[in-house]
C-alpha positions, 0 to 999 in steps of 0.5 A: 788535372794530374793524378799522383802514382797509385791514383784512380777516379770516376768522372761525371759531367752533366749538364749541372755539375762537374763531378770527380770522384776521387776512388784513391790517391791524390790528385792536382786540379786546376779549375777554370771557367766551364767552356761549355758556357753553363754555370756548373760547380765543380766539386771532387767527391771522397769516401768522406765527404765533397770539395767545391772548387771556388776557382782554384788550384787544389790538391785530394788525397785519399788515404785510408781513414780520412781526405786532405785538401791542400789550397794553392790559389783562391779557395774551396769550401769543404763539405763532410759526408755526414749532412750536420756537419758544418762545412769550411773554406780554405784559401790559398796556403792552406790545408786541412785534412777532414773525415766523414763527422769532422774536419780537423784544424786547418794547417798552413801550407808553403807548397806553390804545387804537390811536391810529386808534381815536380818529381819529389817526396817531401817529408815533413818529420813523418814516420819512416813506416808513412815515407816507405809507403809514398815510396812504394807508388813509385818503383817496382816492388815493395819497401817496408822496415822493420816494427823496430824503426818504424817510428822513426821520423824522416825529413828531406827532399827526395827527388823520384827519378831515382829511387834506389838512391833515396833508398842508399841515402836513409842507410846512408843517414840513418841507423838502417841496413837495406838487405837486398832480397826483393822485396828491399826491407828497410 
């Protein structure tokens, strides 16, 4: 398990169940047999609902009005908080995002990891306002924009190591002015 900048859990093993429960953030799992040599699933709880792992690799996140789960290998099987909703398996190179009475379409994903886990931001047209915010969890201080250009869709790669250059590089490529008092303002 990796757990993403910004992210906490609760862990509970018992002698039946193997039990994350994902308080905030995101993390990345890779499951394997249980060595204690019971057959004990292995499920990570969110505010919205409980995912099982099927021998996997997965991501969770936790954001604020819903979870997402990403597929990397194998499967899960997604199950929301309210008890009539019907549950859903995704399989490897999929992705869904659920709420506590729903889960939305699933999605392709082309991901072999979560971009964070090799050290970048991957921005898939998401507003300048989302990206600002992923971007926060990895330095110091605080980024915003301004209402005006929060909309404003970015795509690219961006590797994290450097933070203040992915900040040089949206001046850089985009109609936006960085001001240097801290916190930065996009």
């Amino acid at each position: 398990m990796v757990l993403d900048s910004g992210s906490a859990l609760n862990v509970a093993f018992s002698a039946d169940l193997r039990r994350l429960q994902l308080v905030s953030g995101e993390i990345y799992i890779e499951t394997a047999k249980d060595n204690a040599g019971w057959q004990r699933p292995f499920v990570v709880d969110t505010q919205d609902g409980r995912i099982l792992a099927l021998g996997t690799r997965f991501s969770v996140s936790q954001q604020a009005d819903r979870s997402e789960v990403t597929v990397f290998a194998d499967s899960v099987e997604i199950q929301p908080a309210h008890a009539n909703s019907p549950k859903q398996r995704l399989h490897a190179g999929q992705n869904a995002q659920f709420a506590a009475d729903r889960i939305e379409p699933i999605q392709p994903s082309k991901l072999d990891k979560p971009a964070w886990t090799q050290g970048v931001i991957v921005a898939d047209d998401i507003p300048l306002s989302e990206f600002l915010l992923q971007l926060n969890r990895y330095r110091q201080g605080y980024v915003t924009c301004a209402p005006e250009i929060a909309d404003m869709r970015i795509i690219g790669s961006f590797p994290l190591k450097d933070t203040d250059k992915i900040l040089a590089s949206l001046a850089t490529n985009l109609p936006v002015k960085l001001s240097n008092p801290l916190p930065y303002w996009v």
